[in-house]
C-alpha positions in Angstrom: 198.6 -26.4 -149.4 195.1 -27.2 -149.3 193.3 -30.2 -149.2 189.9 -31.9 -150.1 188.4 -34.2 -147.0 185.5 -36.4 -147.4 183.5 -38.5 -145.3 181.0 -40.9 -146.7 178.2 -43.2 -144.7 176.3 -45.8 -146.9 174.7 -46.9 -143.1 177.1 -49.8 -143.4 180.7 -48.4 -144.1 182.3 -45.5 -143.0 184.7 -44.1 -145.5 187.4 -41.0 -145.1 189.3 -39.4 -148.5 192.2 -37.1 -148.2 192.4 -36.1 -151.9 189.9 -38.1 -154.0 192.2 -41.2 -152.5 190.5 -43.8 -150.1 192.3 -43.2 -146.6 190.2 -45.4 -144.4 187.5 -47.6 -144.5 185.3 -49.3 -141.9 182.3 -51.0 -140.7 179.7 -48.8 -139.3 176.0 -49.8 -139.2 174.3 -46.4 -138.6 171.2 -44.8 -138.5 170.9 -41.6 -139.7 170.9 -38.7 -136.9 168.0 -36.5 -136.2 168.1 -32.7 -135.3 171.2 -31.9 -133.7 174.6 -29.7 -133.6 177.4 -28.9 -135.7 180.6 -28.1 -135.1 183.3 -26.8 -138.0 186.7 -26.0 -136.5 186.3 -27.2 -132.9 184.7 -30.0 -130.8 181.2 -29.6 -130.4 182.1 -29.2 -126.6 184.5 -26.2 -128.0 187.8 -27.9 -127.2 190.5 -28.4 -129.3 190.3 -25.6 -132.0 191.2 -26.2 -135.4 194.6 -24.0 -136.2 194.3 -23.4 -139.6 192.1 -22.1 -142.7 189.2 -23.5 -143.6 188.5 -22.5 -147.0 185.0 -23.6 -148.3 182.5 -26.3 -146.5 179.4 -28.0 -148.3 176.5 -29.8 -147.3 174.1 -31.9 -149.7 171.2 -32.9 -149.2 171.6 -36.2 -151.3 174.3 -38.6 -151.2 177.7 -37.3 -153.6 178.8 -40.7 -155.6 182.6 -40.8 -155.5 182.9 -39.2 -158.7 181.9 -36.1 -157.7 184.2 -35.2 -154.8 186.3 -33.6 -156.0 184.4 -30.9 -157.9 
């Protein structure tokens, strides 16, 4: 079974969704990140690999409103 993940950072709250549904939601005053690494699948320091499928991965370069998650 697959499933859609989200993470979402307003710079005040962090917020997960497993699904479209709210999982977890936080305080977390951040500033947005300059050039750096990413890492899909396993630690950036390439422990602990992901054992499973990813399917499909996307990055925007605007903020997704909630509605649109799930598309």
């Amino acid at each position: 079974r697959w499933h859609r993940l989200a993470s979402v950072c307003n710079g005040e709250e962090l917020r997960h969704y497993v699904d479209g549904v709210l999982e977890m939601a936080k305080p977390a005053p951040l500033t947005p990140p300059g050039p750096g690494k990413t890492s899909v699948g396993v630690r950036i320091n390439r422990v602990h690999w992901f054992k499973g499928a990813i399917r499909e991965i996307r990055f925007t370069g605007r903020a997704l409103g909630v509605e649109e998650l799930g598309r």
